[in-house]
C-alpha positions in Angstrom: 159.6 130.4 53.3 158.5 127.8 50.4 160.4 130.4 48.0 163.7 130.4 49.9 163.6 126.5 49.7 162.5 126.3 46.5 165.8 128.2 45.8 167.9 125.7 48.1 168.6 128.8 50.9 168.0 128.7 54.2 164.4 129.6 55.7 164.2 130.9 58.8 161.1 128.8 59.7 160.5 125.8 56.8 157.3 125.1 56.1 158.0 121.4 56.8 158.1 121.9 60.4 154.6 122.6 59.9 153.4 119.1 58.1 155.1 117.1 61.6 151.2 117.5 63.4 152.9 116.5 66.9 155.0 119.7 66.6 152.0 121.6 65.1 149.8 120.7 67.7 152.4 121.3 70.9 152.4 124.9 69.2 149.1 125.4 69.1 148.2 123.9 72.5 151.2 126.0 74.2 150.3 128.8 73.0 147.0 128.6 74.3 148.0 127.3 77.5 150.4 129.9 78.3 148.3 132.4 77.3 145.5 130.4 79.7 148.0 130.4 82.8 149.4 134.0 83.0 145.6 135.2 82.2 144.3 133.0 84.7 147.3 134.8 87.5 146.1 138.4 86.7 142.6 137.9 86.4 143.3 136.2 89.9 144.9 138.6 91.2 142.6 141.5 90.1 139.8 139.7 90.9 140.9 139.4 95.0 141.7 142.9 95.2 139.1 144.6 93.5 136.0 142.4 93.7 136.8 140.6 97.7 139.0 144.0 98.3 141.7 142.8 99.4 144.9 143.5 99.7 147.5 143.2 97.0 150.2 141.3 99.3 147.2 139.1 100.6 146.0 138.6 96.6 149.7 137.5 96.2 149.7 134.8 99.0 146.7 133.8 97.3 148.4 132.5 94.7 150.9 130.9 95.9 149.6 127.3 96.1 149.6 127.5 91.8 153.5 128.4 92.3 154.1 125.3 94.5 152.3 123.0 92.4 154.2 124.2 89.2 157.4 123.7 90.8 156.3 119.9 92.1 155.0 119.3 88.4 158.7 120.2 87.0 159.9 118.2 89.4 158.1 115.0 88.7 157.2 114.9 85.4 160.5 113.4 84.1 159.6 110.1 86.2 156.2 110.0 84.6 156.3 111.2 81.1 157.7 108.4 78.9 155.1 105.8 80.6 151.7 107.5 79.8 151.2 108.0 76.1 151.4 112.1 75.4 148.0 112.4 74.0 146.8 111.6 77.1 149.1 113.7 79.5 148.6 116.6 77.6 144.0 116.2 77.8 144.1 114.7 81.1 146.4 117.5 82.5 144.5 120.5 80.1 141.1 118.7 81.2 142.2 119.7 85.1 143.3 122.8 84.1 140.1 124.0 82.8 138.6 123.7 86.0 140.6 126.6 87.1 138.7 129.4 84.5 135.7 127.2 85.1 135.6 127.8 88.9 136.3 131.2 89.3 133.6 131.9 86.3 130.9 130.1 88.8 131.9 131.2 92.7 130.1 133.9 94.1 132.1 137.1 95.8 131.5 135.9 99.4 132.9 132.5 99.1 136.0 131.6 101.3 139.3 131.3 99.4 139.1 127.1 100.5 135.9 127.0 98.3 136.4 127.6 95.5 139.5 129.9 95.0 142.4 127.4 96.7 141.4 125.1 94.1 141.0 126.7 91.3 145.1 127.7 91.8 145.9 124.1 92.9 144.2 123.0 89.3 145.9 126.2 86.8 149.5 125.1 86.3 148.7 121.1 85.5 148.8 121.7 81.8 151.2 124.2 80.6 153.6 122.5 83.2 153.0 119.3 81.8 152.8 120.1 78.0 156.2 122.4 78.3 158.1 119.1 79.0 156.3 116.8 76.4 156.9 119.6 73.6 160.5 119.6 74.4 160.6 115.9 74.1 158.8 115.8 70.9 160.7 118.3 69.4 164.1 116.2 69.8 162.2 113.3 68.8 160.8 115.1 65.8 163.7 116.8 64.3 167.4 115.9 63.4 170.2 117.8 65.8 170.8 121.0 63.2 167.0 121.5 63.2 165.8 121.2 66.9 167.2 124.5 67.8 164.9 126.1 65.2 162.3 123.8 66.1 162.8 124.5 69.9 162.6 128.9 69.0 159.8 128.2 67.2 158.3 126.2 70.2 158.7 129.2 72.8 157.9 131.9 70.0 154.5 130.1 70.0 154.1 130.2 73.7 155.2 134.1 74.1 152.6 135.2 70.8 150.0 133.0 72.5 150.7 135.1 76.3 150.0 138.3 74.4 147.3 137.3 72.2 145.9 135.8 75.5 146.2 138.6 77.8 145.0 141.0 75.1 141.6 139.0 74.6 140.9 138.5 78.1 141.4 141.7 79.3 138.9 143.0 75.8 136.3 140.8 76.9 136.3 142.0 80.6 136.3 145.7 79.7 133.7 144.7 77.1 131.2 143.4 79.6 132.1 145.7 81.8 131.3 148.4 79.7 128.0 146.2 78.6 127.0 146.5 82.3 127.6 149.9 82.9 123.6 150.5 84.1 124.2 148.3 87.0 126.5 149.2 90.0 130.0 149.2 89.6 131.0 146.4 91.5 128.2 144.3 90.1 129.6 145.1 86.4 133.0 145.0 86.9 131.8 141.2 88.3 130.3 140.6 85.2 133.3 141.8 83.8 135.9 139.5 85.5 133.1 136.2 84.8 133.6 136.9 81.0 137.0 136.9 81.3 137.3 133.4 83.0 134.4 131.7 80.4 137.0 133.5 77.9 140.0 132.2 79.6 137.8 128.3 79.9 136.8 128.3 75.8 140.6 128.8 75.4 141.5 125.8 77.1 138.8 123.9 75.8 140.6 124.7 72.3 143.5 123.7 73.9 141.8 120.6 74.6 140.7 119.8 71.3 144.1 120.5 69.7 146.3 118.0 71.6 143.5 115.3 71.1 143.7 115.5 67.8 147.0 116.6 67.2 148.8 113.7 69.3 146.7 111.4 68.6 149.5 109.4 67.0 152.2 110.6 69.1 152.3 107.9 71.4 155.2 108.3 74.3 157.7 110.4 74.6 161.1 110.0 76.3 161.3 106.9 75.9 165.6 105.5 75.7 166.7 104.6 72.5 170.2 102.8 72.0 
C-alpha cells in the first residue's frame, strides 16, 4: 500500500486510514465484538443442548430475548448517540456486554434459565449493537465522501475477519480443555470445556474494552448536526 502511494496510484486500503485512531480503534473493537456476540450465540446454544440437554428448538427460544434487545438497541440508539461522548457508549455498553461470557463461565448446570442464563442474553448484544452505529458515524465524520466507502469496507471486513478469528479460537479452547479433561466424565469435561470457552469469549471483550478506552479517548460525540 505505502508503494502504490508513493507512486501516486490508487491503494486499495491507504495506510493513512490507519494513523485516524478513532477508525483504528472502531476496527479493532468490532472485530472483537462481533467475533464476541456470534461466539457467545453458539456457545449458547451448544451449551443448552448438550450440557442442560435440551432441545434444540427450546435452546433457540432461549435465545431469543438477545434478538429482541438487539433489535430495541437499533432502534434507539440514533436518539442517544450524539449526546453521550462515544468513548463512553462504546465501555459502558462493552462493560455490560462482558457480563454475558462472564455469567455463563460462573453458573452451574442446574441453574434455571432466569438465573443466570436470561441475563446473560439480555446483556450480549449491548456492545456490538451499539459500536456498529458509532463506527458508522465516525467513519463519515473521519473521512471525505470518495473515501468513506473504502473506509466503511474496511469497517465490516474487520468485523467478518474478527467473527472467524473469534469462532475459530473459541471453539480451540473448548476442544482444548475438553480434551485436557478427558480422565473425568464426559459431561464433566465437556463442562470444562464450554467454561474455557466463555473466560475465552470474556478476555476478548475485556480487549475490546481496553481498545475503545484508549482508542476514543479523543473522539468525543458523534452525530452531532453540522451546517
Amino acid at each position: 500500500m505505502h508503494f502504490q502511494v508513493k507512486r501516486d496510484k490508487p491503494a486499495l486500503i491507504p495506510n493513512g486510514f490507519w494513523a485516524n485512531s478513532a477508525f483504528a480503534a472502531v476496527c479493532g473493537t468490532v472485530a472483537l465484538s462481533f467475533a464476541a456476540l456470534n461466539s457467545m450465540d453458539l456457545m449458547t446454544s451448544l451449551y443448552f443442548q448438550e450440557i442442560q440437554h435440551l432441545s434444540a428448538l427450546d435452546a433457540a427460544i432461549r435465545i431469543v430475548p438477545s434478538a429482541v434487545v438487539g433489535l430495541t438497541l437499533n432502534l434507539t440508539t440514533g436518539f442517544i448517540v450524539n449526546r453521550v461522548p462515544a468513548v463512553w457508549l462504546v465501555t459502558a455498553t462493552t462493560l455490560l456486554s462482558s457480563g454475558s461470557p462472564l455469567l455463563m463461565a460462573l453458573m452451574k448446570p442446574g441453574w434455571s434459565y432466569w438465573t443466570g442464563a436470561f441475563l446473560a442474553q439480555i446483556l450480549l448484544p449491548f456492545s456490538f449493537d451499539i459500536l456498529f452505529t458509532v463506527g458508522h458515524l465516525i467513519i463519515t465524520e473521519a473521512f471525505p465522501g470518495e473515501s468513506q466507502s473504502r473506509a466503511g469496507a474496511v469497517f465490516h471486513t474487520a468485523a467478518q475477519f474478527g467473527n472467524a478469528v473469534g469462532l475459530a479460537t473459541t471453539q480451540a479452547v473448548s476442544a482444548l480443555f475438553t480434551k485436557k479433561h478427558a480422565h473425568l466424565e464426559y459431561s464433566e469435561a465437556l463442562l470444562r470445556g464450554f467454561r474455557a470457552g466463555f473466560w475465552a469469549i470474556f478476555a476478548q471483550t475485556l480487549i475490546c474494552l481496553l481498545i475503545g478506552g484508549i482508542g476514543l479517548r479523543k473522539a468525543g460525540r458523534v452525530g452531532l448536526a453540522h451546517d
